[in-house]
C-alpha distance (Angstrom), angle and dihedral (degrees) to the residues before:
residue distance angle dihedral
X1 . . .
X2 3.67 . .
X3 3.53 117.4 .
X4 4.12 120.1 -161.4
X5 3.97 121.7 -142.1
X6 3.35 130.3 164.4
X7 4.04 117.7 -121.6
X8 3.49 143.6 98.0
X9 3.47 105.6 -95.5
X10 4.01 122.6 121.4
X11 3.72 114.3 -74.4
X12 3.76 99.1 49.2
X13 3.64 124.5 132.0
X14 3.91 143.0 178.9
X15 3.52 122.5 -115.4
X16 3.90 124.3 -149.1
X17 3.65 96.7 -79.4
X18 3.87 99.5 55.5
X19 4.49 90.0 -97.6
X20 3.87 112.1 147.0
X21 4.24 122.4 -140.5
X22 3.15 149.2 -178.7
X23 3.82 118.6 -132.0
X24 3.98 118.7 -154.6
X25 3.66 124.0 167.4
X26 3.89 111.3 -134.8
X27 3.46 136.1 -168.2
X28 3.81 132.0 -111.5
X29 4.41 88.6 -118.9
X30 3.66 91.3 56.1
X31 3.88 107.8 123.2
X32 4.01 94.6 -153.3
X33 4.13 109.4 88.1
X34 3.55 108.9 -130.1
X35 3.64 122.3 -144.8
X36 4.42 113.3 -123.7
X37 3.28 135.6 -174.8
X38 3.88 98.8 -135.3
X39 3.22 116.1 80.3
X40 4.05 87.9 -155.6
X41 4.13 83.6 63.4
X42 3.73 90.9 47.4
X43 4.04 96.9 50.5
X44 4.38 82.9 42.0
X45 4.37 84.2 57.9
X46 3.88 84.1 46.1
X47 3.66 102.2 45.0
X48 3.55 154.2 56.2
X49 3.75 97.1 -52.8
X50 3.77 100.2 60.3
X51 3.30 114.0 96.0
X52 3.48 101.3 -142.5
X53 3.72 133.6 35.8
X54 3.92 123.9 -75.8
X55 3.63 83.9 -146.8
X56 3.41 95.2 64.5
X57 3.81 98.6 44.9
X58 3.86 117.0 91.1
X59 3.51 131.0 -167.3
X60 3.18 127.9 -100.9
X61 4.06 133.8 -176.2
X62 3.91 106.0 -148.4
X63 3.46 121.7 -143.4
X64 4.25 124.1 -153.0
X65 3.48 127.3 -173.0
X66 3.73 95.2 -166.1
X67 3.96 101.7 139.0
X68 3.96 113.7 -94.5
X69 3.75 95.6 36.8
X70 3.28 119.6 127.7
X71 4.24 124.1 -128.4
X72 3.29 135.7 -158.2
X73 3.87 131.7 -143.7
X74 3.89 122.4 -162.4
X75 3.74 82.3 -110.0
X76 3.59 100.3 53.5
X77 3.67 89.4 50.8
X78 3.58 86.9 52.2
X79 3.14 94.5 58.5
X80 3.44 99.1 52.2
X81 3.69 93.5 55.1
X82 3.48 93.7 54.6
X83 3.92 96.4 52.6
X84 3.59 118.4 138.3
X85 4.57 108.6 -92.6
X86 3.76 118.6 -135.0
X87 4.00 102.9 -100.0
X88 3.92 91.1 -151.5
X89 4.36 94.8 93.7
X90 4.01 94.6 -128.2
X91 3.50 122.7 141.9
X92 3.80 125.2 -109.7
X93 3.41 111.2 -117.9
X94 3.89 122.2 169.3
X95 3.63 92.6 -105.5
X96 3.48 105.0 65.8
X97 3.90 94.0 37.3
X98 3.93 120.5 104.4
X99 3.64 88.6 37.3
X100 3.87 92.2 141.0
X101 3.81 97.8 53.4
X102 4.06 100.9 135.8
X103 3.90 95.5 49.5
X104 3.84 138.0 31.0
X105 3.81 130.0 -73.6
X106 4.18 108.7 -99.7
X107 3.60 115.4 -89.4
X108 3.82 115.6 -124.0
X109 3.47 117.6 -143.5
X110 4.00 121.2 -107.9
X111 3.63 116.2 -95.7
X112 4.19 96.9 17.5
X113 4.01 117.1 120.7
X114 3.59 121.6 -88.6
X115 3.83 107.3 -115.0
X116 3.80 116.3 -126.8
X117 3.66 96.2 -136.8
X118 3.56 134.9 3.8
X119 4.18 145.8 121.9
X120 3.82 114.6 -83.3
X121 3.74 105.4 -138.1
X122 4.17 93.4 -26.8
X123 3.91 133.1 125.6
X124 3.31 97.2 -64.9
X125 3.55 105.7 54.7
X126 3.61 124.8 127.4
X127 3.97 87.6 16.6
X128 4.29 122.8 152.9
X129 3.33 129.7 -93.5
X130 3.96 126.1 -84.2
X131 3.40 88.5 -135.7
X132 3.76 146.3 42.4
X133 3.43 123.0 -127.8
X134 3.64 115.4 -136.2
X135 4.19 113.3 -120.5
X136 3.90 128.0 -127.3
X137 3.84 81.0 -124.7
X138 3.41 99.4 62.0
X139 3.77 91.1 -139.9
X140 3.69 135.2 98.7
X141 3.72 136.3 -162.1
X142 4.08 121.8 -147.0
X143 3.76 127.2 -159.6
X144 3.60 125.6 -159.8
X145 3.85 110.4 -160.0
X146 3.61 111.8 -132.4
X147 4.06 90.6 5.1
X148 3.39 91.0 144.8
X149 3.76 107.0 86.5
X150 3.76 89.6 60.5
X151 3.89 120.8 72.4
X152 3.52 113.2 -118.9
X153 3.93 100.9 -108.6
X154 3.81 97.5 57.4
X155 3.86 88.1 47.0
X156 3.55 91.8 51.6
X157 3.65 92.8 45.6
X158 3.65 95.1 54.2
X159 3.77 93.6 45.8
X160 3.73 94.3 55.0
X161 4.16 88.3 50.6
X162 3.77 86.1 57.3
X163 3.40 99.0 46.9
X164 3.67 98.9 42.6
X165 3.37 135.4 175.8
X166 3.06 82.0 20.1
X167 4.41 126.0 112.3
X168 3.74 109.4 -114.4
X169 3.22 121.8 175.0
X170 4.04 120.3 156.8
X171 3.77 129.0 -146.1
X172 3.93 125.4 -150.2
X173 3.12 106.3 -7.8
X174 3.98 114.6 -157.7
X175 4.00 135.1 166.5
X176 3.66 142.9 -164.6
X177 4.04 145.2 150.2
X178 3.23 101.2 -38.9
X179 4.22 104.1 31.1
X180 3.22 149.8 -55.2
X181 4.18 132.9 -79.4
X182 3.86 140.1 -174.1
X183 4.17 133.1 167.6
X184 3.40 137.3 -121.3
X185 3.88 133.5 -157.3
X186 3.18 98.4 -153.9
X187 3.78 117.9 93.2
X188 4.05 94.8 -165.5
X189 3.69 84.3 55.2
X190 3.49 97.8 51.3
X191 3.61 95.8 49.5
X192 3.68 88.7 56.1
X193 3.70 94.0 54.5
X194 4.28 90.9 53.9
X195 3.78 91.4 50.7
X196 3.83 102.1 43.2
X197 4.35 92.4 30.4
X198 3.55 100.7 149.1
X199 3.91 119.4 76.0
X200 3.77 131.1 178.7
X201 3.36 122.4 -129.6
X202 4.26 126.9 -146.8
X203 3.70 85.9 -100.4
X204 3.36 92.4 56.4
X205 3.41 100.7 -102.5
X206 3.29 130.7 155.1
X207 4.02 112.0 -142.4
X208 4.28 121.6 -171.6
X209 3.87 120.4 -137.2
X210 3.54 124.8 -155.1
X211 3.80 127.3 -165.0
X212 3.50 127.3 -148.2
X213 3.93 137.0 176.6
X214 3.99 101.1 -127.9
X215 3.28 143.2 140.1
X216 4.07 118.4 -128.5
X217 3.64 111.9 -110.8
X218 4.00 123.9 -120.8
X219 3.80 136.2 -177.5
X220 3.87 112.1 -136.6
X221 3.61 107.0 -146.9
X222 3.62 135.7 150.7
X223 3.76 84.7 -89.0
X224 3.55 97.6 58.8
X225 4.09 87.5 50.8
X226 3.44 94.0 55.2
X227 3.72 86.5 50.1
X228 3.84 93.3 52.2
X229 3.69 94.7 41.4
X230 3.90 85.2 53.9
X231 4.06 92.0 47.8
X232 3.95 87.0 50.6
X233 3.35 92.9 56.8
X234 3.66 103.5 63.4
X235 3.44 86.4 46.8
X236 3.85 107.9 57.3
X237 3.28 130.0 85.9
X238 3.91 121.8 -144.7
X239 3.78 100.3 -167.4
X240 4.09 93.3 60.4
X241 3.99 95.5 19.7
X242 4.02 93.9 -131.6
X243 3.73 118.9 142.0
X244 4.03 108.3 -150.9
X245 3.67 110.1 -150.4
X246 4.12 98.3 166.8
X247 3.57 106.2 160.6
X248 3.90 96.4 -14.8
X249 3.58 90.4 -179.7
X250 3.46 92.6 63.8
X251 4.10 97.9 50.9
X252 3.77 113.7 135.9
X253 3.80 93.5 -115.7
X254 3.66 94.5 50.4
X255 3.70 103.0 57.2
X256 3.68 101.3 112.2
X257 3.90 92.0 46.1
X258 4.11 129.7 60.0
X259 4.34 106.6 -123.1
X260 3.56 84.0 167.4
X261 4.25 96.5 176.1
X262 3.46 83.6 -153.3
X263 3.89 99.4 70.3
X264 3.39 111.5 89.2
X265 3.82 96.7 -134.7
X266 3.90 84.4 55.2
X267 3.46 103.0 48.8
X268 3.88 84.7 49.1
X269 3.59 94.0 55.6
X270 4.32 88.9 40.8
X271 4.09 85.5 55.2
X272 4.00 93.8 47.8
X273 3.97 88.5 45.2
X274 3.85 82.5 50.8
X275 3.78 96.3 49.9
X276 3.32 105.3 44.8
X277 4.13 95.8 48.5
X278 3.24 103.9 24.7
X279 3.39 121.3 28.1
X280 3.56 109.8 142.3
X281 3.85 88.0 65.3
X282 3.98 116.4 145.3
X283 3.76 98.1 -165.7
X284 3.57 151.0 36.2
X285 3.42 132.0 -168.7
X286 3.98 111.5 -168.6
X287 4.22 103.0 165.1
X288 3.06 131.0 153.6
X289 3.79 96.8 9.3
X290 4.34 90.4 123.6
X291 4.47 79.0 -121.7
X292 3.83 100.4 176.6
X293 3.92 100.4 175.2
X294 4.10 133.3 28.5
X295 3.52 99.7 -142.3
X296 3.91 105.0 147.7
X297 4.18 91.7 36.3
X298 3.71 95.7 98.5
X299 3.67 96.9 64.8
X300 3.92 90.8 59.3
X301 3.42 94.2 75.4
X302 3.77 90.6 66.2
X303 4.42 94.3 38.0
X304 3.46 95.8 35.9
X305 4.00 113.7 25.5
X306 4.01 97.9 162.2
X307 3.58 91.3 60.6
X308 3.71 100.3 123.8
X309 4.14 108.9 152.6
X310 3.84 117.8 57.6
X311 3.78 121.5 -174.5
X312 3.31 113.8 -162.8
X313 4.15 96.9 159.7
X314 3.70 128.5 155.5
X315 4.21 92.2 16.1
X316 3.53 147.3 139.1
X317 3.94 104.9 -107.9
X318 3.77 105.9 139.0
X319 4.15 98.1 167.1
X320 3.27 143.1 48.6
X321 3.43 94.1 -135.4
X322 3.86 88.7 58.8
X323 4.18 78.0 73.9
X324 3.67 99.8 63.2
X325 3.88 99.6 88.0
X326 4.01 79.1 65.0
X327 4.02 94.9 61.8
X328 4.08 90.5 89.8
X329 4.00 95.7 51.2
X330 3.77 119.4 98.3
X331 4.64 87.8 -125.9
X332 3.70 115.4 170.3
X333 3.81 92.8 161.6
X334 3.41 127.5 34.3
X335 3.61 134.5 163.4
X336 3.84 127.1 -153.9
X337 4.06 96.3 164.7
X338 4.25 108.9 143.9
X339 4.00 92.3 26.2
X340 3.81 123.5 117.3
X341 3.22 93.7 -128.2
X342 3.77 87.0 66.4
X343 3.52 93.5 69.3
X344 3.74 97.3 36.3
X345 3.56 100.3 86.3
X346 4.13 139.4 31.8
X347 3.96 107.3 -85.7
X348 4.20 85.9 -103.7
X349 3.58 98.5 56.2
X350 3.69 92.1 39.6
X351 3.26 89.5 55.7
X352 3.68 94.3 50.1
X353 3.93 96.3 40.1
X354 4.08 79.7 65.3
X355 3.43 106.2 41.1
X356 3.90 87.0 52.5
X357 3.64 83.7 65.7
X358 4.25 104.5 30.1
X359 3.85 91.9 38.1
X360 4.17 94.8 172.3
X361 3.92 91.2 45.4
X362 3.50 104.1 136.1
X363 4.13 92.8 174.9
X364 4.05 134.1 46.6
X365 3.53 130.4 -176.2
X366 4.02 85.0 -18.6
X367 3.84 95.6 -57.5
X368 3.81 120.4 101.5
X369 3.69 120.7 -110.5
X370 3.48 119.6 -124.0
X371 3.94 118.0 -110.1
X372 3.69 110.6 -71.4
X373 3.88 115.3 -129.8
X374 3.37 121.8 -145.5
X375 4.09 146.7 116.3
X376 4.10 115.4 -19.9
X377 4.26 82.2 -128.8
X378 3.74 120.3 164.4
X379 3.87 109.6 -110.5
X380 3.81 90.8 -118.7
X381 4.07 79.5 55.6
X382 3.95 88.2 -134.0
X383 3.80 109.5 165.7
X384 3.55 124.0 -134.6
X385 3.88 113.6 -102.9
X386 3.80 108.0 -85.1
X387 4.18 112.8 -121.8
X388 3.44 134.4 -156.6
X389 3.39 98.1 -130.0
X390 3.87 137.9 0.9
X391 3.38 135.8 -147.7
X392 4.01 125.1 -166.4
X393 3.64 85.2 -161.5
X394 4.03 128.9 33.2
X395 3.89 90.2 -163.9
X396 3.61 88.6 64.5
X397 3.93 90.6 57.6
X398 3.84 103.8 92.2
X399 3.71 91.6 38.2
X400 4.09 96.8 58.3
X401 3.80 88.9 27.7
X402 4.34 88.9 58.4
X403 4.29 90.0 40.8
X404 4.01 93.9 48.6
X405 3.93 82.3 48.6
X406 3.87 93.5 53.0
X407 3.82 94.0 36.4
X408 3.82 98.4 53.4
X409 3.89 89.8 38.9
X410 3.43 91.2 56.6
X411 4.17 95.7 36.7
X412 3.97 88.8 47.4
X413 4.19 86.6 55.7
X414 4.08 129.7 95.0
X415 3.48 87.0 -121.8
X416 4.46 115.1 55.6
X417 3.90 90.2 164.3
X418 3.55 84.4 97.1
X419 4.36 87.9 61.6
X420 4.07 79.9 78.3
X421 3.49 97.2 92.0
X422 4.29 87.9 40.5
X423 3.69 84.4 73.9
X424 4.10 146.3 66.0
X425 3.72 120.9 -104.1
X426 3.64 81.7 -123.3
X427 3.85 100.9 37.9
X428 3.69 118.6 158.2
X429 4.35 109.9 -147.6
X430 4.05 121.3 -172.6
X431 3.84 130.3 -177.6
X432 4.08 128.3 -158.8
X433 3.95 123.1 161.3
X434 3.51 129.4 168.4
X435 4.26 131.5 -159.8
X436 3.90 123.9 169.7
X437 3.86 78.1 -146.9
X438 3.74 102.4 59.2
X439 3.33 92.9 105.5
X440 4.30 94.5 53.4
X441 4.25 104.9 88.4
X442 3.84 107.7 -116.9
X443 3.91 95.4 21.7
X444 4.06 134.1 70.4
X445 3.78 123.1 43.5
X446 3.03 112.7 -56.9
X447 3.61 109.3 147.2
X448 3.94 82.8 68.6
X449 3.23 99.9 37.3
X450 4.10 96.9 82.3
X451 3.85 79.6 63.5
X452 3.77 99.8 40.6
X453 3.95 110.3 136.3
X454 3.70 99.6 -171.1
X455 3.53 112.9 152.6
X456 3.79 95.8 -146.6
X457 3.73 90.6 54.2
X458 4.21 109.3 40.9
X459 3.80 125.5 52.2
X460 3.94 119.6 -120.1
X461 3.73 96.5 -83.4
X462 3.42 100.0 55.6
X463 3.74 95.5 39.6
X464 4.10 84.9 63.9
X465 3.52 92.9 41.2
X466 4.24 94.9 55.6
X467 3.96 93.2 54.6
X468 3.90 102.8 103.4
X469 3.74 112.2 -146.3
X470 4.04 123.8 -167.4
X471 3.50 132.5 36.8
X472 4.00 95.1 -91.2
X473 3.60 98.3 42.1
X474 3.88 82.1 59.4
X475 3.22 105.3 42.2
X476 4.42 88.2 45.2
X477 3.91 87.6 59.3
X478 4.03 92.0 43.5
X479 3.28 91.0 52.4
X480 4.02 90.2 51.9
X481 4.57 85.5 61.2
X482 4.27 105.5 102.1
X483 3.78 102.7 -104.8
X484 3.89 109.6 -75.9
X485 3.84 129.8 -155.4
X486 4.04 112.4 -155.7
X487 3.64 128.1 -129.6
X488 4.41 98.9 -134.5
X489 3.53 86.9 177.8
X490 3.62 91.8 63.2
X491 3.66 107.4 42.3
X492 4.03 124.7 110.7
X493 3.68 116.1 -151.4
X494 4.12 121.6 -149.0
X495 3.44 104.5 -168.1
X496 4.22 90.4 -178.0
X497 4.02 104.3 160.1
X498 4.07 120.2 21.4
X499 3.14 104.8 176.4
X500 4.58 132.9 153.9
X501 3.96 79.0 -117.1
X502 3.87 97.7 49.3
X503 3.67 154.1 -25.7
X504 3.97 122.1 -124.7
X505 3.82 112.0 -164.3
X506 3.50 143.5 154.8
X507 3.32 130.2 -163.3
X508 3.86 125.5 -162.1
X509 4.03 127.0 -164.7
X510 4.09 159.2 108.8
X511 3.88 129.1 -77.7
X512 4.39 131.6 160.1
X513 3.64 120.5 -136.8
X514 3.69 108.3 -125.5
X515 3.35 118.8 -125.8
X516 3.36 132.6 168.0
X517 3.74 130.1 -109.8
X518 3.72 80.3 -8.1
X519 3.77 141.9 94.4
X520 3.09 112.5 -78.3
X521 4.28 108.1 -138.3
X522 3.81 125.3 -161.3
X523 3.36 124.3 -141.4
X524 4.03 136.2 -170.5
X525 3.83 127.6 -115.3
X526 3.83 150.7 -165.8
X527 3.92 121.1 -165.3
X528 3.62 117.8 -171.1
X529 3.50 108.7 -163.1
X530 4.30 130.9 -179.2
X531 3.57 101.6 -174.5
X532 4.02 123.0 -174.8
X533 3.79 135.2 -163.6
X534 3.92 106.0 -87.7
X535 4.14 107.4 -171.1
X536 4.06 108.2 -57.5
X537 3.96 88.7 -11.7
X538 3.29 149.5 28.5
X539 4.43 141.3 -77.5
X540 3.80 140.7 -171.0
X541 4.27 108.0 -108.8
X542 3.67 85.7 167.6
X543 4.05 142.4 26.4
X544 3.67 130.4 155.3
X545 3.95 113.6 -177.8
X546 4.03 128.5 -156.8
X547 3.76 117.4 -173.7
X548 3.97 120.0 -175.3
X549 4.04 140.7 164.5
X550 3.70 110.3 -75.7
X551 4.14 125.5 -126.2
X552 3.46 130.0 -112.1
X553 3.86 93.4 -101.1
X554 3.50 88.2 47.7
X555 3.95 93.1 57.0
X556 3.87 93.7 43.9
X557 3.65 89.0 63.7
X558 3.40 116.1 38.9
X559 3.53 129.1 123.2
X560 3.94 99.2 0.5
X561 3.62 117.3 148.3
X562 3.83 109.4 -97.0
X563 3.81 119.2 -124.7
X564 3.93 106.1 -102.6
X565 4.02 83.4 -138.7
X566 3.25 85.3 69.8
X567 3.49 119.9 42.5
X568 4.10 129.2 45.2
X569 3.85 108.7 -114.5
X570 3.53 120.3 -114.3
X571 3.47 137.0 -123.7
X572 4.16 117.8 -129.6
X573 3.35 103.6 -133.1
X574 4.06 126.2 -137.1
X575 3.62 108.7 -166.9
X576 4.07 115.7 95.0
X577 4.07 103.3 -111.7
X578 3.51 96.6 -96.2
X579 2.79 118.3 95.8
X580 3.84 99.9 19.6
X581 4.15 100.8 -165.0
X582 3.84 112.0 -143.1
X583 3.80 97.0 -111.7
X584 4.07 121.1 -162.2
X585 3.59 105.1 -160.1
X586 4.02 114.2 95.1
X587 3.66 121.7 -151.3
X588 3.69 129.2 -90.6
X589 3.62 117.6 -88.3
X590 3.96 138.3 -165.9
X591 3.76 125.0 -129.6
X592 3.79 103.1 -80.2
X593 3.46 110.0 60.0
X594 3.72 126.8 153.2
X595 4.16 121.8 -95.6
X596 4.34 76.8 -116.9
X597 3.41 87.2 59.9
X598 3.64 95.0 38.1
X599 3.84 93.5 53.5
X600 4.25 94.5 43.9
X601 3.93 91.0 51.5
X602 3.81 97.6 43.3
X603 4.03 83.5 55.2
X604 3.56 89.8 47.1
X605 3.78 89.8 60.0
X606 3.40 98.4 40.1
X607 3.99 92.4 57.6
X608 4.20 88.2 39.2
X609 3.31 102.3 41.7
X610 4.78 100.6 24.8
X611 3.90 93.5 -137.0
X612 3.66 111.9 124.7
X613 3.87 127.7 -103.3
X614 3.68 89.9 -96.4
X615 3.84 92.7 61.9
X616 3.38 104.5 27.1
X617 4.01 87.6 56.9
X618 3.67 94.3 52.1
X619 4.04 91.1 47.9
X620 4.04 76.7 57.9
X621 3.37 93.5 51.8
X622 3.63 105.0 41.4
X623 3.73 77.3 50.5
X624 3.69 100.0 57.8
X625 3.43 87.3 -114.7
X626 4.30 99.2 -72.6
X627 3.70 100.7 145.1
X628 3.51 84.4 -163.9
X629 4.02 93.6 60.7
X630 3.70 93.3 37.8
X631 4.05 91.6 59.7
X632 3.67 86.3 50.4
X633 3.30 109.7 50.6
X634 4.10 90.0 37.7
X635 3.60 86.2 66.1
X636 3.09 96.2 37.7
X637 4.23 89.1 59.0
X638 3.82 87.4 33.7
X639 4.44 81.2 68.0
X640 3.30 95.8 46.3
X641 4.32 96.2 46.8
X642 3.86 82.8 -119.3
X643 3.55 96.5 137.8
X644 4.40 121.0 78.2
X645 3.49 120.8 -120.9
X646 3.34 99.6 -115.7
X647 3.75 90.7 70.5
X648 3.56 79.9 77.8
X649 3.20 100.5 50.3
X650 4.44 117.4 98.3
């Protein structure tokens, strides 16, 4: 059996395709499996006339360190695996392999694709594509090597008859030293000229075309302005104000010069041309003009704010993003019909992906959008005047403002035991807090961690098992916080849903654990609180607590005195927090209270006293605004039949 190694010993030969062996006669007892050609020889190994087993044989790769023989590392035979494939398609016959004997095979470079098929080093190497690959441009520029010594028609005429049926027509055509060159728009075209490239001429010449993906180049001058602005002209109609720019490149004046819209430095020049003669234009029509990107479009809003209708049919716009520069225009049409980016998306999100960037387009591709829903915003986009607090209600204000006073009093004491009759029998209680310095020793919050119920940070099990439910088992883990003093000054009230049934509120704000002989930190928290009637007063059903670090703003003004202009004074209650009795006196005030404040106590009096708003806000007034004094001295009148009828009267 004949066994093939490479070396150079005696006995080697060279097959067809240039490949060097060894040839070694072996005999039939030999242990090592040899590898053959034949596949008769092969089936003789495995069958009946081996004298031993095949089973039994192994295989075996020989090594010999006779001088001149050549070894292979696992790296070497890496590399040759991942040498660079011939990109050219052809099969690999034996005839055309070895071609690359003298030199080394070519090095591919790390990280690039293994080919599937190819020539290593052989005839083909280095060869052109099969195929073209269509430009972002949409243009594409031929050469014709030595071009030059035929006129233009009869090299035209011959290209055409090898190209036929196909549409040929050739753009700037130029020539010097070495050729000749034109461009074509059409990508079919071009393709055609790469695969068929060589043409014979009457003479029998044989002329070489190659195809490349360019753009024609173009000086923009004040000539070529003047040019434009003259093109524009003829093309705009004053009666409906729409410029039509279809296929501007291809304008009868403009023939021996590339206006190629789709060049930025064009399209810039186009929009100035635009701007400074017509600027009350209303639409645009740009199809057909192979416009890939919308660079220049923003500043139109600002030359040309009536434009309205933008045509942008038969395009190149792949991206939505490629829409942005339209975001500042005024658009309530637009078509995008015969771009890519038409077909790029579901007709929804297409939809969508536009409007985020034409938000008062009212039409799309000719059909009419349907109404867009969004924010009830002013058009100047003023925002209301942000609050403090907010309350749904105003005659809800001296019943929350009299159970936050009892609550906190009571939470801010050494003793919360007393918080038991604060809450529902069946009260449900739930703690998160969050610190990006939980995990620093001596900082974060860690005495509420242990208790933390974030759902980002606990698996299911636990997250059931940290929900407190009963009034005891709530007030037990309260009572486990370090004592607390409240900031009142800081808190903001939400009175959302005040209702005979129940009371939704939260309450946002500052307090500092007190510690002794310690620092004493402050932290920031949210209390969400549903509270419903409970006998004469009210209870807590439901509370969920977040606590968090506080911001610098935050710690700069905490607990500071307010101004007494400012804020109504409150009464300290007496009466234990259950029950809290809805109480209709308001607190006294000084002279410059808010209109807020205004508006709740003038309600107040109307429901305490029945007079109308009229009367019961000039009893304010003529009272300097002391709630207390105007009750007084309303009932005092009311005795004596001092006050009209008509104050009565709503």
């Amino acid at each position: 059996m004949q066994k093939f190694r490479g070396g150079r010993g005696r006995g080697r030969f060279h097959n067809n395709s240039g490949d060097r062996f060894q040839k070694r006669e072996e005999s039939q007892d030999d242990e090592g499996v040899g590898f053959n050609y034949h596949d008769g020889d092969r089936r003789r190994r495995m069958g009946e006339s081996s004298s031993k087993p095949f089973d039994k044989r192994r295989v075996s790769f020989k090594t010999n360190d006779r001088q001149g023989r050549q070894r292979f590392s696992d790296g070497a035979i890496r590399k040759i695996l991942e040498e660079d494939e011939d990109m050219s398609g052809n099969d690999h016959s034996q005839s055309n392999r070895g071609g690359n004997r003298g030199g080394s095979l070519p090095v591919r470079r790390r990280g690039s694709p293994i080919p599937r098929r190819g020539n290593f080093g052989g005839q083909n190497w280095g060869k052109r594509r099969s195929k073209l690959v269509a430009g972002t441009s949409g243009w594409y520029q031929v050469v014709i090597q030595h071009g030059q010594q035929f006129p233009k028609d009869v090299l035209f005429k011959r290209i055409l008859e090898h190209i036929f049926p196909q549409i040929f027509v050739p753009h700037y055509f130029t020539t010097d030293s070495n050729g000749c060159s034109f461009f074509v728009d059409e990508f079919d075209t071009a393709e055609k000229l790469y695969r068929n490239n060589r043409i014979e001429m009457p003479s029998g010449q044989t002329l070489t075309l190659k195809v490349y993906s360019s753009v024609p180049n173009v000086i923009v001058d004040s000539s070529l302005k003047e040019r434009i602005k003259m093109a524009m002209a003829k093309r705009y109609n004053t009666q409906t104000k729409a410029l039509d720019l279809t296929r501007f490149y291809a304008d009868s004046d403009l023939t021996d010069v590339f206006v190629g819209l789709s060049r930025v430095s064009i399209m810039g020049t186009a929009i100035d041309v635009i701007a400074e003669n017509v600027p009350q234009i209303e639409t645009l029509i740009l199809s057909d003009n192979k416009i890939f990107a919308l660079t220049h479009f923003d500043t139109l809003a600002k030359k040309c704010p009536n434009l309205k209708n933008l045509c942008l049919r038969n395009n190149k716009i792949a991206t939505p993003n490629t829409l942005d520069n339209l975001k500042s225009l005024p658009l309530t049409e637009l078509v995008l019909a015969g771009n890519p980016i038409k077909d790029k998306f579901p007709q929804q999100q297409y939809i969508s992906e536009v409007r985020k960037r034409a938000t008062k387009l009212v039409i799309l591709d000719g059909d009419p959008l349907p109404p867009q829903i969004g924010f009830d915003v002013s058009p100047e986009g003023v925002l209301p005047t942000a609050r403090n607090s907010f309350i749904c209600d105003v005659n809800g204000t001296a019943i929350v403002r009299q159970f936050l006073e009892q609550y906190f009093m009571l939470f801010d004491s050494e003793n919360r035991q007393p918080l038991l009759d604060a809450y529902h029998e069946h009260a449900t209680f739930s703690l998160t807090s969050y610190s990006p310095f939980d995990e620093i020793p001596g900082r974060g919050l860690k005495p509420y961690s242990f208790m933390n119920r974030n759902l980002l940070k606990t698996n299911y099990e636990r997250k059931r098992r940290l929900v407190k439910y009963g009034r005891l088992p709530v007030v037990s883990y309260l009572s486990e916080f370090p004592l607390t003093q409240h900031d009142p000054q800081s808190f903001g009230v939400d009175l959302s849903v005040f209702l005979p049934q129940m009371i939704l509120l939260t309450v946002t704000g500052l307090f500092r654990e007190k510690r002794k002989n310690q620092s004493q930190p402050l932290r920031s928290f949210q209390k969400c609180l549903l509270i419903v009637p409970s006998g004469g007063g009210f209870c807590i059903r439901n509370e969920m607590l977040h606590i968090t670090d506080v911001t610098k703003d935050q710690t700069m003004g905490a607990f500071k005195p307010a101004p007494v202009t400012e804020t109504p004074q409150m009464h300290t209650p007496q009466a234990p927090i259950a029950p809290v009795a809805p109480i209709q006196a308001m607190p006294s005030t000084s002279h410059g209270v808010d209109d807020v404040t205004k508006m709740q106590m003038i309600q107040a009096l109307v429901q305490s006293s029945n007079m109308n708003m009229e009367w019961s806000r000039k009893c304010l007034e003529e009272n300097n605004w002391d709630y207390e004094r105007a009750g007084y001295v309303f009932a005092e009148m009311n005795k004596q039949n001092k006050i009209p009828p008509e104050a009565f009267m709503k």
